[in-house]
Every structure is written in structure tokens, then in C-alpha cells.
C-alpha positions in Angstrom: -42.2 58.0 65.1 -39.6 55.1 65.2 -40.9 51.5 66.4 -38.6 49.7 68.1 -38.5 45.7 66.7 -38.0 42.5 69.2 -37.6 41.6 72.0 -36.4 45.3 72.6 -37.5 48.8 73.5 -37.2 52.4 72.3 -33.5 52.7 73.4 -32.2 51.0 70.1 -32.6 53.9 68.2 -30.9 56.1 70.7 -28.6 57.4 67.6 -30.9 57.9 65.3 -33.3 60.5 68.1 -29.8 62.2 69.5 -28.9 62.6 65.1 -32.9 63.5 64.5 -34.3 65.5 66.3 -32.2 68.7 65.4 -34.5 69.0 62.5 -37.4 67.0 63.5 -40.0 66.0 66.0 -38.7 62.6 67.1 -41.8 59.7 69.3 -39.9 57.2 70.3 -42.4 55.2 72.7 -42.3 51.4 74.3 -44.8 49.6 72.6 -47.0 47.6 75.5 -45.1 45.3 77.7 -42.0 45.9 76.3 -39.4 48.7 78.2 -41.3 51.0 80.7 -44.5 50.3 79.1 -46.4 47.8 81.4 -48.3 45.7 80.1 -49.6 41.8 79.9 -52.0 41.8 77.8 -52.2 39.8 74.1 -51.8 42.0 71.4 -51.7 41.4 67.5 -49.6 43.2 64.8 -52.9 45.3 63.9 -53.7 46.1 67.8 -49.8 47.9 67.8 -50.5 49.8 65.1 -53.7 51.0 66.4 -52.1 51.8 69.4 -49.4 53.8 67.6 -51.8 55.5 65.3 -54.0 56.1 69.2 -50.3 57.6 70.5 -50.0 59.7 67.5 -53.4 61.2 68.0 -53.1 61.7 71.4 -49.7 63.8 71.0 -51.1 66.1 68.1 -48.1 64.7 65.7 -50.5 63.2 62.7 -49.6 63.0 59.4 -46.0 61.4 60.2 -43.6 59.6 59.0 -43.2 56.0 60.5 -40.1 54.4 61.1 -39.8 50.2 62.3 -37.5 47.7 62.3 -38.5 44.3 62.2 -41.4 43.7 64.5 -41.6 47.7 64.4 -41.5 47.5 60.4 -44.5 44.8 60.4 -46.3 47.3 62.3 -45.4 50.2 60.3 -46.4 48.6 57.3 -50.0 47.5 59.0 -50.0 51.0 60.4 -49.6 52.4 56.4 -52.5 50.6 55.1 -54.7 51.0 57.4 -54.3 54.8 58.1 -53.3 55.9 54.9 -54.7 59.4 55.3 -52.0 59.8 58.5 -49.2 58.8 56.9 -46.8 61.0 55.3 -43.7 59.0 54.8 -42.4 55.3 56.0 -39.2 53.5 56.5 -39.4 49.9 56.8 -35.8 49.3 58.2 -34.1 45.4 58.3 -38.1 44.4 58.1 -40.4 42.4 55.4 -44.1 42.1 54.3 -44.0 38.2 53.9 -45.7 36.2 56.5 -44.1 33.7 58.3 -43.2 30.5 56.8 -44.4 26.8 58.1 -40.5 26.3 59.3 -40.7 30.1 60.7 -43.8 29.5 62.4 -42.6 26.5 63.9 -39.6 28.4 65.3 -42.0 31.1 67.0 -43.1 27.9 68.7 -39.9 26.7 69.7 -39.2 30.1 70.9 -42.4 30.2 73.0 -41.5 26.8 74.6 -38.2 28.2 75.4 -39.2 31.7 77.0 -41.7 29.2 79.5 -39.5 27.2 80.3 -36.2 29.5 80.6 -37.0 32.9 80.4 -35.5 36.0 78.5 -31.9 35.4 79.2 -32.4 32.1 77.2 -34.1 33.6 74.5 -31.1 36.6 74.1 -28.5 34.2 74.2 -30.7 32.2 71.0 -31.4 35.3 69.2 -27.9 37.7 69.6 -25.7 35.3 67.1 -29.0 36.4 64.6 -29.2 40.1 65.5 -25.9 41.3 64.8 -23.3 40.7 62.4 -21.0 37.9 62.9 -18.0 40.5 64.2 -20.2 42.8 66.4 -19.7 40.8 69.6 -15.8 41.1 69.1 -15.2 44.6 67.3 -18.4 46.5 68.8 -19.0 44.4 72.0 -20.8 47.4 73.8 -23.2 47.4 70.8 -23.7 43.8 71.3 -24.0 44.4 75.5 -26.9 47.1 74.6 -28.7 44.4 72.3 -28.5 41.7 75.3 -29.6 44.1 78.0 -33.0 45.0 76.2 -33.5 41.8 75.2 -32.6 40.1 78.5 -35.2 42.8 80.4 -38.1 42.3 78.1 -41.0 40.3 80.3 -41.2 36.8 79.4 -44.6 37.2 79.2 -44.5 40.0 76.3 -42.1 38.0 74.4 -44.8 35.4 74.5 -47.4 37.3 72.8 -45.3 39.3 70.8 -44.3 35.5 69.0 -47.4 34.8 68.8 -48.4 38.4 67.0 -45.7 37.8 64.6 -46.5 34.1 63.6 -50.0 35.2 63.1 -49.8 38.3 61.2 -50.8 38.4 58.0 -48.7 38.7 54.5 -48.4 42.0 53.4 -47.0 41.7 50.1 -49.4 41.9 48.0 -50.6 45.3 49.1 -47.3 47.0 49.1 -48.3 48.2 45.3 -51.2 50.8 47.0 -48.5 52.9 49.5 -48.2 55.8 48.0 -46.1 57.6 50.6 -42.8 58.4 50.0 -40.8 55.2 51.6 -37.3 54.4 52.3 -35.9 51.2 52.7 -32.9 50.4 55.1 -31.4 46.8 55.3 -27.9 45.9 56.5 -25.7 44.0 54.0 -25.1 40.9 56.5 -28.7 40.7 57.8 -29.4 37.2 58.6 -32.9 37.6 59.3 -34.6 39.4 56.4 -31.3 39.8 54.4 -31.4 41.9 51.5 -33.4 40.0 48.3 -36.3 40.8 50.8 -35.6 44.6 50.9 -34.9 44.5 47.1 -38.6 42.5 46.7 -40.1 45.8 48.8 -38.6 48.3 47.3 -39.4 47.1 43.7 -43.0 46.2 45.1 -43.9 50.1 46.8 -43.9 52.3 44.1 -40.9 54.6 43.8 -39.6 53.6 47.3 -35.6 54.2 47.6 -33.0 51.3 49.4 -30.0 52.0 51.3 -27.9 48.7 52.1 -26.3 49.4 55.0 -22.6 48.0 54.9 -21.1 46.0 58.1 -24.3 45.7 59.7 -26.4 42.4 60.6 -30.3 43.0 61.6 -30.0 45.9 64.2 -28.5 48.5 61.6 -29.4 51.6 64.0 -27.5 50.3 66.6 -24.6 48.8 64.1 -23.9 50.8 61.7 -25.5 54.2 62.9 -23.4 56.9 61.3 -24.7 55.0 58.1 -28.2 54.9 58.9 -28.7 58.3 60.2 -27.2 59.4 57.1 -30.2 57.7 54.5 -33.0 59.1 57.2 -31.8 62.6 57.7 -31.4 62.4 53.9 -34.9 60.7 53.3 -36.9 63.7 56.0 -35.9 66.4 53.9 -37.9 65.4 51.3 -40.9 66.7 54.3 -39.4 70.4 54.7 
């Protein structure tokens, strides 16, 4: 299962399910509120990951592996230590398992003012310098287009309570030490956002977990830098055949 991150939807990994699912079965849902799954209700890291591990159940696919990026990797990572016995392999991708700091918390709050007051085209414009690497809007600009449009659809409302989900969740770090699932770590080489001394801190942290920097890539490394990324996870899966 891949888990899309924020403010976005299943679509971002578009490359990665077209690559994928040749060899594998590929679930690549909305999580509530966000693309075409309706929704306006709170939610907390630990509710998405029960609702994952509920959508897993549902279509017969447990064990699996699980795949998120940022907001999706937070609730991968909740997701392993909670249903360990469901969990066959995880790839934490441009993610980390540290909480929020004070000055990141305070920009959740920011963002939340912003999202009220402006809605989702205001918070896309904020966010897209942060997503991508600094050349993407002017070398890749279709990638960049495919960033705004999810992020410019997401529900105000969702964006909300997904802020809120992320400020509050807890820090993972110091449980990284009991995954014992095979675990790949992806993080692009100009990630601005949990750049790669955070990958290096999981990876040494999860015992025997493997990192692949992805090169010319910013935050949204499936979307970047594809080619790349499909390369580590169709590598990584056929440790499961």
C-alpha cells in the first residue's frame, strides 16, 4: 500500500503503481477528506493508520508492505508499531519520526490561519517553493503543475485537521529500534523539508534498514525523480518473492 503525504492524494505515486504493479499488488487509496475520499471529520496520525490497517483488512491484502511519504510516512511508521504482526516490509520515503518542533508547531498554526482565511490555493502557493527542488518549476514544470493541482483541490477543511494531526503526533524515534521488518529508506538529495541527516538518523535507528538518496529531487521524490525511485522499490519488493 502507498500513502500519499500532504495536502495531496493517491495520484502522486502514479509512476511508482504504473512501474509496480507488474510484479505486485499495488492499494493506492485517498486517505479521508483528501482526493475522492469525502470526508470532514478530525482525524489523528493514529486514526489514519487505523483506517489503513481497516482498508487492508477489508481487501484481504494483510501482511503488506507499507509505503508513505511525509504525512503518509508518519502514518506508516504509527501503522508499524502498532500492527506489527501485519506488517511485512515499510518504506518511509522523504518522511521522519521526530515530532514537531516549538518553531514547527507554530508554523502548523500559521498554516491553519492561512487555509481560514485564504483557502487551498494560498496554502499551494506557500508550500510548492518547499515541495520540489528549486529547478522543478523551470526544468519539470508539468511535475510542478501536478503538485499544485492536488494540493490546490484538497478541502480546506482537511488541510485543517490534517495540520492539526501532524503538530500533535507524537515522536517516534525512540521506538524505531523495535521494527523489525525489512525497511527501505528513500529521501531526495535537495529535500528541504526532512532533508537527508533525518533519513540517515532512521536508517541507523531501524535495525538493518537500507537508504537510497535520491539525486535532483526535493520532497516529492515519486513525482521528481521517479525513474530513480521506482528503481530502489522494485529493488527493495523482491526481497518478498
Amino acid at each position: 500500500m502507498l500513502i500519499h503525504g500532504f495536502p495531496l492524494d493517491w495520484r502522486m505515486w502514479d509512476a511508482q503503481v504504473a512501474e509496480l504493479s507488474g510484479h505486485n499488488r499495488i492499494i493506492a487509496p485517498d486517505l479521508p477528506g483528501f482526493g475522492q475520499s469525502q470526508s470532514d471529520q478530525p482525524f489523528s496520525i493514529a486514526d489514519l493508520a487505523d483506517h489503513v490497517h481497516a482498508t487492508l483488512e477489508k481487501l484481504a491484502a494483510l501482511p503488506c508492505v507499507l509505503a508513505g511519504l511525509s504525512m503518509g510516512g508518519y502514518v506508516a511508521l504509527a501503522y508499524a508499531l502498532k500492527y506489527r504482526a501485519d506488517l511485512r516490509g515499510l518504506i518511509l520515503v522523504d518522511t521522519k519520526a521526530e515530532a514537531d518542533t516549538p518553531e514547527q508547531r507554530e508554523g502548523r498554526a500559521k498554516m491553519i490561519d492561512l487555509v481560514r482565511k485564504q483557502g487551498a490555493k494560498a496554502v499551494a502557493d506557500q508550500m510548492l517553493p518547499k515541495l520540489v527542488a528549486e529547478d522543478v518549476p523551470r526544468t519539470r514544470p508539468a511535475v510542478a503543475a501536478a503538485v499544485r493541482k492536488m494540493a490546490e483541490a484538497c478541502p480546506p477543511k482537511t488541510i485543517e485537521h490534517a495540520l492539526l494531526a501532524m503538530r500533535d503526533r507524537p515522536d517516534q524515534s525512540p521506538h524505531l529500534s523495535s521494527i523489525k521488518v525489512p525497511t527501505l529508506i528513500i529521501v531526495g538529495d535537495a529535500d528541504a523539508i526532512t532533508p537527508v541527516p533525518l533519513a540517515q538518523s532512521m536508517q541507523k535507528a531501524i535495525p538493518n534498514a537500507q537508504l537510497a538518496i535520491i539525486k535532483g529531487s526535493g520532497h516529492m521524490a515519486p513525482m521528481e525523480q521517479p525513474a530513480q525511485v521506482n528503481q530502489a522499490m522494485s529493488r527493495f519488493m523482491q526481497t518478498f518473492r
